[in-house]
C-alpha positions as CSV (number, residue, x, y, z in Angstrom):
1,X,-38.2,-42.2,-47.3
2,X,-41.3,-41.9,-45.4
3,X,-44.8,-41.7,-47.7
4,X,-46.1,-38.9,-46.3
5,X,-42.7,-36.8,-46.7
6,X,-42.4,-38.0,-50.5
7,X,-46.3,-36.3,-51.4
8,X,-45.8,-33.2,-49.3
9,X,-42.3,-32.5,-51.1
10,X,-44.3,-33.6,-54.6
11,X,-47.1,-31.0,-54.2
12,X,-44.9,-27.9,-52.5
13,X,-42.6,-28.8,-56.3
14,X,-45.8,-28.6,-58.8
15,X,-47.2,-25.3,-56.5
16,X,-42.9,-23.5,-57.0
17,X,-43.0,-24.5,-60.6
18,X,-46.3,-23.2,-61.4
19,X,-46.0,-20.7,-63.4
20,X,-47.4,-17.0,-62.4
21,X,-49.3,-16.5,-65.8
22,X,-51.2,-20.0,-65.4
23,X,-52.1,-19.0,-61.5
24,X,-53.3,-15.6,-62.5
25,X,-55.7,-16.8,-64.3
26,X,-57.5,-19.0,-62.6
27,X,-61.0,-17.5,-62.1
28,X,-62.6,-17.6,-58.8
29,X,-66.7,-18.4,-59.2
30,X,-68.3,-15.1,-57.0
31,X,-67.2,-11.3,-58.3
32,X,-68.1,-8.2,-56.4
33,X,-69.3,-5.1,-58.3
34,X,-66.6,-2.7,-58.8
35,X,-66.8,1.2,-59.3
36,X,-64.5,2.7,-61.5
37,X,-63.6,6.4,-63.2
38,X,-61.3,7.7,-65.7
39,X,-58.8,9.9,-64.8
40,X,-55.6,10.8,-66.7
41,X,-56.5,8.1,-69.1
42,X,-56.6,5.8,-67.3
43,X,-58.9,3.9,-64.6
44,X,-58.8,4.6,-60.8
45,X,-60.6,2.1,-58.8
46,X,-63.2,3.9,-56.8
47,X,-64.4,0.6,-54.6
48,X,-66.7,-1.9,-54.2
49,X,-70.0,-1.3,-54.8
50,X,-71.5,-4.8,-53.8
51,X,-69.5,-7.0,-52.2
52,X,-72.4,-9.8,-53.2
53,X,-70.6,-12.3,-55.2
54,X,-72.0,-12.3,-59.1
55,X,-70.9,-14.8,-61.6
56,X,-69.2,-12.5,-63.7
57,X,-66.7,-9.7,-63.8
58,X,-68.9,-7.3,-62.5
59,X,-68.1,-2.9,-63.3
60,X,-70.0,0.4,-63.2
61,X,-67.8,2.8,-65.0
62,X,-68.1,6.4,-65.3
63,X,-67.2,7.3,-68.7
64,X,-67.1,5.3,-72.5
65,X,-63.2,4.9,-72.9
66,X,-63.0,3.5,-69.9
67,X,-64.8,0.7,-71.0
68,X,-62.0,-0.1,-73.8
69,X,-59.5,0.2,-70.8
70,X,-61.3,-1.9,-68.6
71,X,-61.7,-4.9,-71.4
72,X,-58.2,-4.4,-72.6
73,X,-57.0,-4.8,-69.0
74,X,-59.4,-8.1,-67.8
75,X,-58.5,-10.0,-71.2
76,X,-54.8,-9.1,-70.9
77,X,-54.8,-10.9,-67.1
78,X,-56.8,-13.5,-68.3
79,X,-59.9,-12.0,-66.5
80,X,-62.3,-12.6,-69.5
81,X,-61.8,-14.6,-72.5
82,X,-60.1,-13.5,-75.7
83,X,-62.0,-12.4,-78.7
84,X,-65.8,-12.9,-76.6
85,X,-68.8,-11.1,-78.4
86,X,-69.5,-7.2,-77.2
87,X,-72.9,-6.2,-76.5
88,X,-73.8,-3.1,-76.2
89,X,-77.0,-1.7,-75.2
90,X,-77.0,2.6,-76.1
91,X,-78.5,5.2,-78.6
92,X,-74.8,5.6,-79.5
93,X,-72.2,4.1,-81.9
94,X,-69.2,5.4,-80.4
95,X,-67.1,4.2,-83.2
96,X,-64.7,7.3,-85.5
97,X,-61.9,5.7,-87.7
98,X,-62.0,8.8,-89.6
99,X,-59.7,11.1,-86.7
100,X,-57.2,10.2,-84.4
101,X,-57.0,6.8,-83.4
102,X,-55.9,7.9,-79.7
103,X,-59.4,6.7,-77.1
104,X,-61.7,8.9,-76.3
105,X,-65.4,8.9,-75.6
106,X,-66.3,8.7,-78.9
107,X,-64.3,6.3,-80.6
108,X,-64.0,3.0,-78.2
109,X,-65.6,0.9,-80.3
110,X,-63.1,1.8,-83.3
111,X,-60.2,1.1,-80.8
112,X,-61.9,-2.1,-79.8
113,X,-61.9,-3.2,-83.3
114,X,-58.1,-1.7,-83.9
115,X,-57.0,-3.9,-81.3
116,X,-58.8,-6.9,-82.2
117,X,-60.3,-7.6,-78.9
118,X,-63.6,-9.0,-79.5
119,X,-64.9,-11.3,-81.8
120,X,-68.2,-9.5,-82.9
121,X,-69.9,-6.2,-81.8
122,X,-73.6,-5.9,-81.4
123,X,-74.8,-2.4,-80.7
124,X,-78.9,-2.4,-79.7
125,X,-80.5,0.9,-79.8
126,X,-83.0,1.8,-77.7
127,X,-87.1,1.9,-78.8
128,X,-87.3,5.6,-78.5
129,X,-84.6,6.1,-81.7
130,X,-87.5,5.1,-83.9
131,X,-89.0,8.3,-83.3
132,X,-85.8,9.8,-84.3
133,X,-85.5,8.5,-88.2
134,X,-82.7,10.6,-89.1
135,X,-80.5,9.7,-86.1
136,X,-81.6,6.1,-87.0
137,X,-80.2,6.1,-90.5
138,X,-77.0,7.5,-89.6
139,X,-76.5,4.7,-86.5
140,X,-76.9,2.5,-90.0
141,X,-74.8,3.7,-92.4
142,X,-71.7,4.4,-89.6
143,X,-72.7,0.7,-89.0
144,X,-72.5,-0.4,-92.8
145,X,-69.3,1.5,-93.3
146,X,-67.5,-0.3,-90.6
147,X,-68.2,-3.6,-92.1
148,X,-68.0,-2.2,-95.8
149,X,-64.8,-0.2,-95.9
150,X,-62.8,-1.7,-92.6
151,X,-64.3,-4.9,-92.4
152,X,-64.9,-4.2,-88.6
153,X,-67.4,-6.9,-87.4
154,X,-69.6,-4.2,-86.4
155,X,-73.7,-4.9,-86.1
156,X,-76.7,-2.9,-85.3
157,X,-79.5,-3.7,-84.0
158,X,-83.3,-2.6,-83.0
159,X,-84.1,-5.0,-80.5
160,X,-82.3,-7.1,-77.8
161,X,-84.3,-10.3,-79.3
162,X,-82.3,-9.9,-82.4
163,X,-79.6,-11.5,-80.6
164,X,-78.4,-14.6,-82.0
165,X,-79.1,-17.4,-79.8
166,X,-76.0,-17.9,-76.7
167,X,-74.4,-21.1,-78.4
168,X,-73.2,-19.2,-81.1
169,X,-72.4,-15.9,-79.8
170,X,-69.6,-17.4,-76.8
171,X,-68.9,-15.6,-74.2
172,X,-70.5,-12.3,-73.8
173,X,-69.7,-8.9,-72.6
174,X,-72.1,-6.9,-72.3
175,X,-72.0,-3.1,-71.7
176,X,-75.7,-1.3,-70.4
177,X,-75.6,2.4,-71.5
178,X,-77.7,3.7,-68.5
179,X,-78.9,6.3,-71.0
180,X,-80.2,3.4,-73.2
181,X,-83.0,4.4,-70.6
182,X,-83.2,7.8,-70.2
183,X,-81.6,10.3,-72.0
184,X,-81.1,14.4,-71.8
185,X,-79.0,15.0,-74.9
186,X,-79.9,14.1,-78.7
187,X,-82.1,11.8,-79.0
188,X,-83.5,13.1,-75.4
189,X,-86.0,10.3,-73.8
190,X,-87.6,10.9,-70.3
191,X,-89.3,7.8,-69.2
192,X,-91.4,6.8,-66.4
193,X,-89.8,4.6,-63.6
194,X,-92.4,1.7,-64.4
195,X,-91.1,1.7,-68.2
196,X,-87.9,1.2,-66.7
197,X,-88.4,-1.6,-64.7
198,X,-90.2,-3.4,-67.3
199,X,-87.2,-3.0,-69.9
200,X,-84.9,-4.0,-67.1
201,X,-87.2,-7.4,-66.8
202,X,-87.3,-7.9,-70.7
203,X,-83.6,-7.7,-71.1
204,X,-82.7,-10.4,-68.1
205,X,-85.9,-12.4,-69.4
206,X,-84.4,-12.3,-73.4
207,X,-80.8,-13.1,-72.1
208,X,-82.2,-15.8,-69.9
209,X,-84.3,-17.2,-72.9
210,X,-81.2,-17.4,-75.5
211,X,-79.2,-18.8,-73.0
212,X,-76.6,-16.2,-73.0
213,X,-73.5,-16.5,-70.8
214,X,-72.4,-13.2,-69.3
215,X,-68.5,-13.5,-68.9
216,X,-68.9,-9.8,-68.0
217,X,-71.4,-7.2,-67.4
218,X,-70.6,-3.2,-67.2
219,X,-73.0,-0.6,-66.4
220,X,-72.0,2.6,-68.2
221,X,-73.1,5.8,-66.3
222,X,-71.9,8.6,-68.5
223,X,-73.4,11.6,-65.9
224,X,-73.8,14.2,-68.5
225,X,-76.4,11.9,-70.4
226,X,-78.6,10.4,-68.0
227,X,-81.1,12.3,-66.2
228,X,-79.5,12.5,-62.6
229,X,-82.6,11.2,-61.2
230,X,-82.5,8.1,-62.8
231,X,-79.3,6.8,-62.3
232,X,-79.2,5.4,-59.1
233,X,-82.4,4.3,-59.8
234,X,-82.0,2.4,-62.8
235,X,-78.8,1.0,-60.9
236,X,-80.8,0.0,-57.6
237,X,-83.4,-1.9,-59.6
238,X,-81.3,-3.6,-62.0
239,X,-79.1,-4.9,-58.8
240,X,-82.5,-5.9,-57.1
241,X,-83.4,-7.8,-60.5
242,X,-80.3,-10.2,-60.7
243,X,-80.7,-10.8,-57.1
244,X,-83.9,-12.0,-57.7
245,X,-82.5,-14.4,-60.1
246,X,-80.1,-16.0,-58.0
């Protein structure tokens, strides 16, 4: 049989018996920037926001639980790693295992921890909480009880450079709450644009200096939050900052 014949039959056999959840995850190197919202409990995909390629799943998403939905779904297809370390950057702890365990706004981080998708959750609230001590305290002890009573790996923190250092936190997701910036609810926080540009720098500067991997990045928008003005804004210039590092 001719050589030639013999190594196209032997490749076309590996490629018929590969199986679908091997080839589904194989990642490719360049993600666009995705837009999503929640409706109906669920996600609709709203389109690309960037089709520059980033390396890392890349989402803007409109409300909290959609964030739980989103992770779910990427680890499920093999998307992003299971169990990486959660980030979060927000004046909120969005974690309740006191009411219903259905998702909602306020309780994704409880359902992450239900459903045992991370590893570790770090929660860094933003400089201006310190001039809200009450608030503060209470973002501790929702913190303490999560570790104490459900053993939820659960951490806060009052600084990005808290972090540990990237080798021993894995792969990282990590979710921006765009009102980590600039907030109109409790605790309210209206900055100016060049204080937001200069926390935008010091958080790719500290990730860069740990040597954290981003597996994923998600930009949380939560409209009712965020001063209007400031949320393209704080989008535009954190998309002109990572291009910058490229």
């Amino acid at each position: 049989m001719n050589k030639k014949f013999i190594c196209i039959f032997t490749v076309l056999i590996i490629f018929i018996s590969c199986p679908f959840s091997y080839a589904r995850r194989v990642r490719v190197v360049n993600y666009p920037l995705v837009r999503y919202r929640v409706l109906d409990r669920g996600l609709s995909y709203s389109g690309y926001v960037s089709n520059k390629g980033y390396p890392f799943q890349f989402a803007i998403i409109d409300y909290p639980e959609g964030i739980a939905i989103w992770l779910k779904q990427k680890i499920h297809w093999g998307f992003v790693s299971s169990n990486p370390t959660l980030v979060v950057l927000s004046p909120y702890l969005d974690y309740n295992r006191y009411g219903t365990s259905r998702l909602s706004n306020t309780n994704w981080l409880s359902y992450i921890c239900e459903n045992s998708l991370v590893d570790k959750i770090y929660v860094v609230f933003p400089k201006y909480v310190e001039q809200y001590p009450d608030w503060k305290n209470n973002l501790q002890r929702m913190a303490n009880e999560a570790r104490g009573i459900y053993s939820d790996p659960l951490y806060l923190l009052e600084r990005l450079s808290e972090l540990p250092r990237g080798d021993e936190l894995g792969k990282v997701v990590l979710v921006i709450d765009l009102s980590f910036f600039s907030n109109r609810k409790s605790p309210t926080y209206k900055p100016e644009l060049g204080e937001i540009v200069f926390q935008l720098n010091s958080i790719i500067y500290i990730l860069k200096d740990k040597g954290i991997e981003l597996e994923a990045l998600v930009i949380l928008e939560f409209p009712e939050f965020t001063y209007k003005e400031h949320i393209r804004l704080i989008e535009e210039q954190f998309l002109e900052l990572l291009r910058d590092e490229d």
